[in-house]
C-alpha positions as CSV (number, residue, x, y, z in Angstrom):
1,X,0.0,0.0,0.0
2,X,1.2,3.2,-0.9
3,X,2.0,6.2,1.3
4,X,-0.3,8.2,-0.3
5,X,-3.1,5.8,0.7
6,X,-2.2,5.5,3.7
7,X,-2.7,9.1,4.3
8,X,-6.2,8.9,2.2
9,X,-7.7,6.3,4.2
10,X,-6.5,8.7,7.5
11,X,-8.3,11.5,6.3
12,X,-11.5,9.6,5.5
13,X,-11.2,7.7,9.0
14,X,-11.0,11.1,10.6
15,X,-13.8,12.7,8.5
16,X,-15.8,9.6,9.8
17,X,-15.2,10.9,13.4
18,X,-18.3,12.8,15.3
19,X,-17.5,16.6,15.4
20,X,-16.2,17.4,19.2
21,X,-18.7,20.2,20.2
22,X,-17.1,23.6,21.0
23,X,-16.9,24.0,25.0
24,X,-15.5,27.5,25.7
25,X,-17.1,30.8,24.4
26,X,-14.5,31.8,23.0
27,X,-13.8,29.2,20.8
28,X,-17.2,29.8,19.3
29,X,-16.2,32.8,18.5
30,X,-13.0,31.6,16.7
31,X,-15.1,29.4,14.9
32,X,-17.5,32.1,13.8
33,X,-14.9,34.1,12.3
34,X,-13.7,31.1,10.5
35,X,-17.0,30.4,9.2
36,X,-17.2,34.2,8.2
37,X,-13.4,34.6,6.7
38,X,-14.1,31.0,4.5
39,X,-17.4,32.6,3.7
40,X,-15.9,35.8,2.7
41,X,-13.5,33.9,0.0
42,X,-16.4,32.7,-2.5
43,X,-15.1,30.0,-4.3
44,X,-11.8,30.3,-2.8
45,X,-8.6,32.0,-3.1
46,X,-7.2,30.9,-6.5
47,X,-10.8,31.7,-7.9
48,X,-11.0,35.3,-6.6
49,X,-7.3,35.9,-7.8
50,X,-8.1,34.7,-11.4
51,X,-11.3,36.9,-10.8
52,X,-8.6,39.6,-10.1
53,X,-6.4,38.9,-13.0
54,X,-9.1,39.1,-15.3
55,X,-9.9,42.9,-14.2
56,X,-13.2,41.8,-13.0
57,X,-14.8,42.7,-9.6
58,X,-16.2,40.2,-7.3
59,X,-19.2,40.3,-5.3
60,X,-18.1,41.6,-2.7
61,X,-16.2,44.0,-4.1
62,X,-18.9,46.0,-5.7
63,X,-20.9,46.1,-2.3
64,X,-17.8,48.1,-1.1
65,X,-18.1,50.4,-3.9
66,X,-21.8,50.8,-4.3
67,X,-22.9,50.9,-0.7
68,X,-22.0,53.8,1.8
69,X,-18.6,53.0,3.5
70,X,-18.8,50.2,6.6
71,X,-23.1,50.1,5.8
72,X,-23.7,46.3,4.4
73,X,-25.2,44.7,6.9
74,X,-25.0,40.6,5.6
75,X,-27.9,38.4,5.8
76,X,-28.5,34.7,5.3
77,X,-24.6,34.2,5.1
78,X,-24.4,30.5,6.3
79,X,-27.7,29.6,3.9
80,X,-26.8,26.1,2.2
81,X,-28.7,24.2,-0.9
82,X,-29.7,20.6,-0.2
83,X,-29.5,19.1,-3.4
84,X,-28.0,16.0,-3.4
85,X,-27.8,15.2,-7.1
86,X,-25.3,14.2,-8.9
87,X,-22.5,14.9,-6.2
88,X,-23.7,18.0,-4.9
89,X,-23.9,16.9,-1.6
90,X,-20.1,17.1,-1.2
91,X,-20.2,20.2,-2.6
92,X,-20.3,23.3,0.4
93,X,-20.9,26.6,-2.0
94,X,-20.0,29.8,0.4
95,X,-23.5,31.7,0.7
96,X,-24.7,29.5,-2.1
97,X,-22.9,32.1,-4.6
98,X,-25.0,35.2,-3.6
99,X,-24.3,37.5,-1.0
100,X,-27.2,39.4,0.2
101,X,-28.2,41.9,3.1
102,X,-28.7,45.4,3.7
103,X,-26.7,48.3,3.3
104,X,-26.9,52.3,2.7
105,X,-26.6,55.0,-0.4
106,X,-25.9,58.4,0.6
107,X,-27.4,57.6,4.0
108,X,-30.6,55.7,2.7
109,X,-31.5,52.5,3.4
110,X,-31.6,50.0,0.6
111,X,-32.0,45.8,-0.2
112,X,-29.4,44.6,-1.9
113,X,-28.3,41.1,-3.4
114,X,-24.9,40.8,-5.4
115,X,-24.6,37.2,-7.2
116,X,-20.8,35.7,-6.8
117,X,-19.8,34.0,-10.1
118,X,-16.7,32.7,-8.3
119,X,-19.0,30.5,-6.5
120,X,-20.7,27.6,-8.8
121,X,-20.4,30.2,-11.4
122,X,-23.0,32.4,-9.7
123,X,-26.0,30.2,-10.9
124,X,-29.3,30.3,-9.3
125,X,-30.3,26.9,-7.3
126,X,-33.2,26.5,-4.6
127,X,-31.5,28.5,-1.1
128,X,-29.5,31.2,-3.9
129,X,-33.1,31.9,-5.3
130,X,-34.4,32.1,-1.5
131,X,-32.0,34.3,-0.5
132,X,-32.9,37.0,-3.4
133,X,-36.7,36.5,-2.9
134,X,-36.0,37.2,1.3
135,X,-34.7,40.9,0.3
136,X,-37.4,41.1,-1.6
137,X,-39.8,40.9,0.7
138,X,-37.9,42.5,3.6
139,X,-37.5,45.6,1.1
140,X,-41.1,45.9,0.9
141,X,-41.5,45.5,4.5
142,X,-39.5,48.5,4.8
143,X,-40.1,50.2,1.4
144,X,-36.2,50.3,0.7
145,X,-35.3,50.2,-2.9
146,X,-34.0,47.2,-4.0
147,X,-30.9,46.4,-6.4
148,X,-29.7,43.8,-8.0
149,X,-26.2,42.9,-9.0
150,X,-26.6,40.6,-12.0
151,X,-23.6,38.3,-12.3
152,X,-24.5,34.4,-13.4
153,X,-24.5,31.5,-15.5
154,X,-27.7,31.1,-15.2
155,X,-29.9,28.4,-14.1
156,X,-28.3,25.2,-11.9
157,X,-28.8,22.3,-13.3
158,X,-28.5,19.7,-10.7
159,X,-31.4,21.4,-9.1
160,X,-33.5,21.2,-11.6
161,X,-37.3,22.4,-10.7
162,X,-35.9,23.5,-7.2
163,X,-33.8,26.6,-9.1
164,X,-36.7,27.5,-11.6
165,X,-39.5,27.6,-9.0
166,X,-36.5,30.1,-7.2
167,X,-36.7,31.9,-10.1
168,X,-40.8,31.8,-10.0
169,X,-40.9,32.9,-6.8
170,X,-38.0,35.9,-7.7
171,X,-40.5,37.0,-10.7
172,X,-43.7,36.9,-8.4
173,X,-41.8,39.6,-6.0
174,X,-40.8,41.7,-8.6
175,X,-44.3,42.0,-9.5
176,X,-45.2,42.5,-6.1
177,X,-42.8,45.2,-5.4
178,X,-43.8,47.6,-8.9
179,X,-45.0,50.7,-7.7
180,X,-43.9,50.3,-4.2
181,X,-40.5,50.4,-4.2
182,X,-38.1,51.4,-6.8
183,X,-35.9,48.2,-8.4
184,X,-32.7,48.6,-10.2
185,X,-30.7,45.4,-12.1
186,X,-26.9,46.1,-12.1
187,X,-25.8,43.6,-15.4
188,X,-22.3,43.6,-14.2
189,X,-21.5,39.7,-16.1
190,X,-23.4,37.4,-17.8
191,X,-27.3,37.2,-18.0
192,X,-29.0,34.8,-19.7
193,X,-31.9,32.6,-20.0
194,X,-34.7,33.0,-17.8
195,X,-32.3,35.4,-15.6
196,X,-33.1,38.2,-18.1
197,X,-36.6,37.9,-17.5
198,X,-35.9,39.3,-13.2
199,X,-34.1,42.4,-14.5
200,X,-37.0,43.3,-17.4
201,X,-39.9,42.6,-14.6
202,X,-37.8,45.8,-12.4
203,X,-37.6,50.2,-13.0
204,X,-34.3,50.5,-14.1
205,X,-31.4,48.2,-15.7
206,X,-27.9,49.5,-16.0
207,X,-25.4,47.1,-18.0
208,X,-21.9,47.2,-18.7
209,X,-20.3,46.9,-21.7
210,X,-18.9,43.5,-22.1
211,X,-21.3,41.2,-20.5
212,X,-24.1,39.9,-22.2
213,X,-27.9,40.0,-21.7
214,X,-29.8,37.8,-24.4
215,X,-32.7,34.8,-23.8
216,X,-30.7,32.2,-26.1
217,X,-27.1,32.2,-27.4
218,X,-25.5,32.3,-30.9
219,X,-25.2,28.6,-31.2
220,X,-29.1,28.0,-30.2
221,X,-29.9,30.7,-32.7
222,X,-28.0,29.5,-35.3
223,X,-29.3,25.8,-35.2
224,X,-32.8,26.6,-34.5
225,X,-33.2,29.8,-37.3
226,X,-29.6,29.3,-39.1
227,X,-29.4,33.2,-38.1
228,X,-25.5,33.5,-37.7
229,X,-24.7,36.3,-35.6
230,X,-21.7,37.3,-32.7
231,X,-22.7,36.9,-29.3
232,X,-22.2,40.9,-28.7
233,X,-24.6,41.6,-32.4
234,X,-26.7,39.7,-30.2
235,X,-27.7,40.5,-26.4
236,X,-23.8,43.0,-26.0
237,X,-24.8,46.1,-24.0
238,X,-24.8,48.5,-27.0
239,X,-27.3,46.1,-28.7
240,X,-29.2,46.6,-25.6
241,X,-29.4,49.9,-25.5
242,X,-29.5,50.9,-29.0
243,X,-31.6,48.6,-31.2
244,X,-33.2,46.8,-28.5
245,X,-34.4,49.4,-26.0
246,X,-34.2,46.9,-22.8
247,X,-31.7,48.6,-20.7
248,X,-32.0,52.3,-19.7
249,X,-28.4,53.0,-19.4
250,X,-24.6,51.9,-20.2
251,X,-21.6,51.8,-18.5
252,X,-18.4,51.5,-19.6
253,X,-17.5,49.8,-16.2
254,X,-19.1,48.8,-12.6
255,X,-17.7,52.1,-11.2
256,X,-19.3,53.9,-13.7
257,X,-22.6,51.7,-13.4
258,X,-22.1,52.3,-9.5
259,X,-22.0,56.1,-9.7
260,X,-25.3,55.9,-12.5
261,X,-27.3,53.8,-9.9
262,X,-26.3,56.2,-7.0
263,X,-27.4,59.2,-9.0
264,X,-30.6,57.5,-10.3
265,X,-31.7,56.8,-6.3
266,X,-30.5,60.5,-5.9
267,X,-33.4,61.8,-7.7
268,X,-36.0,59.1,-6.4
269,X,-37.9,58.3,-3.0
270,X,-37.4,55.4,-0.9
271,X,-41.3,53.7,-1.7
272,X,-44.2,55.2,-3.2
273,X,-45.6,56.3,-0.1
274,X,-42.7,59.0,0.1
275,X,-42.0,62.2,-2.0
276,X,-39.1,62.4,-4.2
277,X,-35.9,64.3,-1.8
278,X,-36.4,67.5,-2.3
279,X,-33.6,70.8,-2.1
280,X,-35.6,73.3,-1.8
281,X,-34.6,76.4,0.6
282,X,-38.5,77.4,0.8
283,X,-38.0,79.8,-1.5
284,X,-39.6,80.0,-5.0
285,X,-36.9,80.4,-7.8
286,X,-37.9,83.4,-9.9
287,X,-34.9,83.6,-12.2
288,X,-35.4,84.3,-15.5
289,X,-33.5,82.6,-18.5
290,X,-32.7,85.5,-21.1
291,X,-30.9,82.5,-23.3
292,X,-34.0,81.0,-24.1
293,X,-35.3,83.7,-26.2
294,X,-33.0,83.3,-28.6
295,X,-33.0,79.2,-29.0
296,X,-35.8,79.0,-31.4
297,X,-35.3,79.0,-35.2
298,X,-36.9,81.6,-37.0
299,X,-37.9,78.7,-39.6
300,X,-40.6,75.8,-38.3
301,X,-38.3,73.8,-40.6
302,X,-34.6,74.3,-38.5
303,X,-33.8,71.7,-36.2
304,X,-32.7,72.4,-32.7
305,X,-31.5,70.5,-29.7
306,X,-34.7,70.1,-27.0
307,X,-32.0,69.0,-24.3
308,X,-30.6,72.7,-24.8
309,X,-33.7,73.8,-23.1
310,X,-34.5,71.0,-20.7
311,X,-30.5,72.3,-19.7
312,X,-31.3,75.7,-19.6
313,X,-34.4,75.2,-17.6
314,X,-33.3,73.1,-14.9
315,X,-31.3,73.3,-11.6
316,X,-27.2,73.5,-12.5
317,X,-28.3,71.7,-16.1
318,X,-28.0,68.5,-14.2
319,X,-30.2,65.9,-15.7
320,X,-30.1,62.1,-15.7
321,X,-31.3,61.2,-19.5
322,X,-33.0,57.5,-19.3
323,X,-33.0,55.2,-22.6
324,X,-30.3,57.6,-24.4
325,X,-29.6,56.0,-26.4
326,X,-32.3,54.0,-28.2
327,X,-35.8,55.7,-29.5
328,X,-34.0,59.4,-30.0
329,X,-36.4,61.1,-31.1
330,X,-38.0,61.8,-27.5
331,X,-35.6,62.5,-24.3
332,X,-36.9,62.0,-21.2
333,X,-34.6,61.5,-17.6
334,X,-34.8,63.1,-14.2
335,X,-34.2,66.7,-13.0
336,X,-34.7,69.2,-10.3
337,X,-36.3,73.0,-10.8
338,X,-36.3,74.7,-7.7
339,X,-35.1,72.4,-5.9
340,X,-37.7,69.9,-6.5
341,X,-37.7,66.6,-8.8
342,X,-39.2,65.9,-12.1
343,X,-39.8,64.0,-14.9
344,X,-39.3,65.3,-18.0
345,X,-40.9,64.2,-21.5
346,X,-39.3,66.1,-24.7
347,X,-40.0,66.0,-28.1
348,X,-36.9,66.5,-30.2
349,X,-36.7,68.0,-33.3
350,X,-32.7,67.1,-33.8
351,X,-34.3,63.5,-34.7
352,X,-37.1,62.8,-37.2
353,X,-38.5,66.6,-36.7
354,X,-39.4,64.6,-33.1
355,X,-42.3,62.5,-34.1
356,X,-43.7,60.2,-32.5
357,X,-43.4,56.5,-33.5
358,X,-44.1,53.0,-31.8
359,X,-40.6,53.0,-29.8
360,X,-41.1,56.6,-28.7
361,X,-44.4,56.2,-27.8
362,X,-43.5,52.5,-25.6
363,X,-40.3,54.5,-24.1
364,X,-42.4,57.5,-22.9
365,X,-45.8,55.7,-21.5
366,X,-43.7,54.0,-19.2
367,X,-41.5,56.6,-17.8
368,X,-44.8,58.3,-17.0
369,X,-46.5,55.4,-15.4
370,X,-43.2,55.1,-13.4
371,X,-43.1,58.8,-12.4
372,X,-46.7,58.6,-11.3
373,X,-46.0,55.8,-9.1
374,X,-43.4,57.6,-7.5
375,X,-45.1,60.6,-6.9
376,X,-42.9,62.7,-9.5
377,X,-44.3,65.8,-11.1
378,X,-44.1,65.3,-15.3
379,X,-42.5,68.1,-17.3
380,X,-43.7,68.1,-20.9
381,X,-41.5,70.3,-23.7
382,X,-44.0,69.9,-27.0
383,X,-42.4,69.9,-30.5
384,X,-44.0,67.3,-32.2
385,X,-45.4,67.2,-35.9
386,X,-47.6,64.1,-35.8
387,X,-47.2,60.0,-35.4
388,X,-44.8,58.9,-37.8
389,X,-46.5,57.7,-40.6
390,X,-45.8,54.8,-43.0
391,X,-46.5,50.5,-43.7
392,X,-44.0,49.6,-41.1
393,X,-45.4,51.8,-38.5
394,X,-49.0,51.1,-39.2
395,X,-48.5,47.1,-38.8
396,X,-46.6,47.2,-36.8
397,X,-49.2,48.3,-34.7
398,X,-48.7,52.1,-34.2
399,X,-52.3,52.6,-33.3
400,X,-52.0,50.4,-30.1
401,X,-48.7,51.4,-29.3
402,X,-49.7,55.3,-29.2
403,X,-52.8,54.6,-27.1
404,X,-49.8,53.8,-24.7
405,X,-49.3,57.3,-24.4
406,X,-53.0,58.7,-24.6
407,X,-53.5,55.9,-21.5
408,X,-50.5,56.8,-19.7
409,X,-50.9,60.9,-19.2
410,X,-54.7,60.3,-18.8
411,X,-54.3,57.7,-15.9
412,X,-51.5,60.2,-14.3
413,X,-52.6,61.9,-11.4
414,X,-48.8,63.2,-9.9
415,X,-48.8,66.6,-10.9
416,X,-48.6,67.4,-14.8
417,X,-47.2,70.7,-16.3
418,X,-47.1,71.3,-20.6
419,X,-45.1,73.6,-22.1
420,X,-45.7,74.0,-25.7
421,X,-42.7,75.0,-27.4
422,X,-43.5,74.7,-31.1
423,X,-45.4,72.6,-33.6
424,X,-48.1,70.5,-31.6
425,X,-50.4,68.8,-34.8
426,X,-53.4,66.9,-34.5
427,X,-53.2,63.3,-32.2
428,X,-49.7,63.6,-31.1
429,X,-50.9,67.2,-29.6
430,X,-53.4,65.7,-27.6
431,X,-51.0,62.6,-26.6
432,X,-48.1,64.6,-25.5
433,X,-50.4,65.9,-22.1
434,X,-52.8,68.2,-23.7
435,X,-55.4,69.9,-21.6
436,X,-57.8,67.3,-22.6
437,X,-55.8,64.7,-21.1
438,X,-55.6,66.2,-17.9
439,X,-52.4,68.3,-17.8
440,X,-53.0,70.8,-14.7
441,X,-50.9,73.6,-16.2
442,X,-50.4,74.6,-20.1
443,X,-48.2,77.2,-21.3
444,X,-46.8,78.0,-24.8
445,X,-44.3,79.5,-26.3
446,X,-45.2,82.7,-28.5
447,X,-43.3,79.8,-31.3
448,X,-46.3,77.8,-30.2
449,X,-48.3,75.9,-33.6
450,X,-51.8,74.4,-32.3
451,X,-53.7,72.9,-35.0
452,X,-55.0,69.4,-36.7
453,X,-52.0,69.5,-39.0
454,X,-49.3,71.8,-40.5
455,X,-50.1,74.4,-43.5
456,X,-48.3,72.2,-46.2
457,X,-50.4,69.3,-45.4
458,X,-53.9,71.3,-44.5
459,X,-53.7,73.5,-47.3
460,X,-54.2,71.3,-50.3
461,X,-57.0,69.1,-48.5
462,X,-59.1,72.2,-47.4
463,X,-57.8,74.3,-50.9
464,X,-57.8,71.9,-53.6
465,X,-60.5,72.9,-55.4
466,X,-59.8,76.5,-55.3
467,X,-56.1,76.0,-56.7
468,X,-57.2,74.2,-59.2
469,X,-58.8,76.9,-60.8
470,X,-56.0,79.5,-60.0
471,X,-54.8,81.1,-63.2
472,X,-51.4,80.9,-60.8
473,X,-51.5,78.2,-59.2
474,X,-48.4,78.5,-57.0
475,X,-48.7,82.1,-56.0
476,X,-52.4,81.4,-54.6
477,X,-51.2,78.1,-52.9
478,X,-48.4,80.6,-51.1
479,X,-51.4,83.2,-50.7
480,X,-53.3,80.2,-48.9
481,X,-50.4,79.1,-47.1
482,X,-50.0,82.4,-45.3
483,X,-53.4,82.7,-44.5
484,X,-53.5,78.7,-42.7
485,X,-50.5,80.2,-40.7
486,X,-52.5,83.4,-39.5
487,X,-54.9,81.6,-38.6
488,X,-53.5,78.5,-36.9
489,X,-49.5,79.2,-36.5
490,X,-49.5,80.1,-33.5
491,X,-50.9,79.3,-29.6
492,X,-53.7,82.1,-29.3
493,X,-56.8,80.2,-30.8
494,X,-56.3,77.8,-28.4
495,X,-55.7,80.1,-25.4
496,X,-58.9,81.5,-26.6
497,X,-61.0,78.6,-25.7
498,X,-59.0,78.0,-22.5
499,X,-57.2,75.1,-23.8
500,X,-53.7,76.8,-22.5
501,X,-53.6,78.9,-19.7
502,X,-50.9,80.8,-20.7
503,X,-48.6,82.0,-23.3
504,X,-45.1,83.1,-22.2
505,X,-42.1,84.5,-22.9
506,X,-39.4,81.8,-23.0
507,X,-37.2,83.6,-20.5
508,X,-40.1,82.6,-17.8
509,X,-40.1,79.1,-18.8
510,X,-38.2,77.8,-15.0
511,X,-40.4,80.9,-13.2
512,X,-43.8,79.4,-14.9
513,X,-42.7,75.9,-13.9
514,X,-41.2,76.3,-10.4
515,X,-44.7,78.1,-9.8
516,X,-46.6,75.4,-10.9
517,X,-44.8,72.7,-8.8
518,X,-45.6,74.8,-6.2
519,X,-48.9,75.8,-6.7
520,X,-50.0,71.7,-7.4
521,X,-47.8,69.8,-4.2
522,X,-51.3,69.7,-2.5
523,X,-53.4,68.6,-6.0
524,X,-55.5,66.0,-5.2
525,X,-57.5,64.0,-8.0
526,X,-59.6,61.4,-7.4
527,X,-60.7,58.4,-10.0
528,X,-63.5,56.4,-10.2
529,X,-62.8,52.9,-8.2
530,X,-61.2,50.0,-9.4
531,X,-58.4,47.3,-9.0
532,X,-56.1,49.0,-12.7
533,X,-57.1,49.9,-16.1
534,X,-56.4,48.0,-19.0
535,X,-54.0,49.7,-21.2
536,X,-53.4,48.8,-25.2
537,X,-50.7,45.7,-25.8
């Protein structure tokens, strides 16, 4: 018999041996912080060093930077699986490869659970599921956000129905917790499979760049469609946020992500039975912006940049823009004016003359829902020349899809102010928080255009007969023209019938605003009873 053997069958004869219990306090405690400092190490030293090498942070890691210094508070450290298939009951996995508790952003409570890929590859069995779903509901208990750090094969395997009823129970509480608590998904590695579908059920999902987010890989693509395509083409965070519109913003690392998610939480409250945290002195802000008197082309036909207002407008120009990058032709993102937070819609004009189409129309309906959840006041700028017609837009369903936004403002009730800054035509008028839809204050720019369409389009439906029989044809269309533009060009018809309240100088765009926020923090508006409205697919 070899040495080696020898020393084998000594190790399994002691492992046979009944554990000695521990006698003296303190070695209780020297046992604890053992169990804490082998905890601590995820899937052990050589695994968090090739973590390191790799220039990759591990779970614990990021709770340092994300959470306010010496804050995480760890829960549910020594939770174990119990699956005992196919050798997994010699397997210990440290925290079951998530590490979860609570912890603090600039002083404010939040729930937090950060999956460790270092550990079984992060996946998600029966007690790793558990673990997630207790935040959950201990967030709700004490409407603290939530966040989670997204960082895992996927699925494991050996537990079979154990993991995905986890993952059940994971999407159930997400449900739960919309509208009551704000949720954020952190994609800080890889994400795929049903794992996607936890971070698309919450608010907000900020990914980095190099990790992937997709539903099924390259190879399953390719053999079930014959599709060839890169695994970053695919579910990469630029996909995601460009062509895709599932993420709201990118990061070109978990630092950056971290300083996104803190600002995010910076401009919302804690549960939706809170107001957003407010800085203002008491005092109403009655500065006047000279600059925006001049930002307005002279020609309805110039492009400008909308987010040169919305900068203008607000509190140090600091605004958080959400979905950037995908649906450009309608900014919307989180401010302060006067001290006080709000959401803020935009047409713009730099892209597609700011039109509304099915993606803008999806991205803005459920910004608003989310601000009206969270008791944010909506800030509408108007420049918008219609729905975007065309075959692709109208099956692809651009009816339903714009009833998203018609639905959204009407079932608003957080406070809703309208500023008209331009062209307002027809439908997309009334969907972008009309007075009809129950916008509480409606101002306009002198630059203000309220009618069912534009003169170039009204003219020859209305005229057609009449130029027709025009010796000159062209100089009684530009005759006709003019007149249209008298007429309708401008905001004053429909400040006549008390469908604005106001139009105003574009210097006392913040004044008019900060005065409405005021004026509306004690609005109260009450609905007919009922469990939710049904809004279009």
């Amino acid at each position: 018999m070899s040495p080696d053997t020898l020393v084998s069958d000594k190790k399994q004869a002691e492992a046979r041996q009944p554990a000695k219990p521990l006698e003296t306090t303190a070695a209780k405690l020297k046992d604890l912080t053992a169990r804490r400092k082998q905890i601590s190490l995820g899937g052990g030293e050589a695994a968090l060093k090739k973590r390191k090498k790799s220039g990759r942070l591990n779970a614990r890691e990021r709770l340092d930077l994300l959470l306010d210094p010496s804050s995480f508070q760890e829960m549910y450290q020594h939770r174990k699986h119990r699956c005992t298939n196919f050798g997994m009951e010699r397997k210990d996995l440290a925290a079951d490869g998530v590490v979860t508790g609570l912890g603090a952003i600039d002083g404010r409570p939040v729930c937090i659970a950060s999956q460790d890929f270092t550990v079984a590859g992060g996946s998600l069995g029966e007690a790793h599921g558990q673990k997630i779903v207790e935040m959950m509901k201990m967030s709700l208990k004490c409407g603290s956000p939530f966040i989670m750090i997204n960082d895992s094969g996927g699925a494991r395997i050996q537990e079979a129905v154990d993991g995905l009823n986890s993952y059940g129970e994971i999407f159930y509480h997400n449900v739960l917790a919309s509208g009551v608590v704000p949720q954020i998904s952190l994609i800080c590695g890889p994400c795929a499979g049903g794992a996607v579908y936890s971070p698309a059920l919450t608010d907000f999902i900020i990914m980095v760049r190099g990790n992937k987010m997709f539903i099924t890989g390259p190879e399953v693509v390719k053999s079930v469609t014959g599709e060839e395509i890169s695994a970053e083409q695919l579910g990469g965070a630029d996909t995601q946020a460009t062509v895709t519109g599932n993420i709201h913003f990118i990061a070109d690392s978990d630092e950056q992500a971290f300083a996104i998610c803190r600002k995010l939480l910076s401009f919302l409250p804690s549960n939706n039975l809170q107001d957003p945290p407010s800085r203002n002195t008491g005092e109403v802000d009655l500065t006047e912006i000279p600059a925006l008197d001049k930002l307005m082309p002279d020609s309805a036909r110039e492009a400008y940049d909308v987010r040169e207002v919305i900068r203008l407008v607000i509190d140090g120009g600091d605004f958080l823009e959400v979905m950037e990058h995908w649906a450009t032709n309608i900014v919307i993102g989180f401010a302060r004016i006067d001290g006080n937070v709000v959401g803020i819609i935009a047409n713009q004009p730099l892209v597609m003359a700011g039109v509304l189409d099915i993606n803008a129309s999806d991205k803005a309906s459920r910004f608003i829902r989310f601000c009206n959840a969270f008791n944010i006041p909506i800030v509408s700028f108007v420049d918008v020349p219609g729905y975007m017609p065309g075959v692709n837009q109208e099956h692809g369903g651009i009816i339903r899809h714009g009833a998203k936004l018609l639905f959204a403002y009407s079932a608003t009730t957080t406070p809703k102010i309208t500023v008209i800054l331009r062209k307002a035509y027809g439908g997309a008028y009334l969907a972008m928080c009309s007075k009809s839809l129950g916008a509480d204050r409606t101002g306009a720019w002198p630059t203000g255009e309220i009618a069912v369409m534009g003169a170039e389009g009204a003219v020859p439906i209305i005229f057609r007969r009449e130029m027709e029989q025009a010796e000159d044809k062209e100089a009684r269309r530009q005759e006709l023209l003019d007149e249209y533009r008298v007429k309708f060009g401008n905001p004053y018809l429909a400040a006549s019938r008390g469908l604005i309240d106001d139009v105003i100088q574009p210097r006392e765009t913040r004044r008019y605003i900060a005065m409405s926020l005021r004026a509306l923090q004690s609005k109260r508006d009450l609905r007919p009873p009922k469990k939710h409205g049904l809004m279009p697919l």
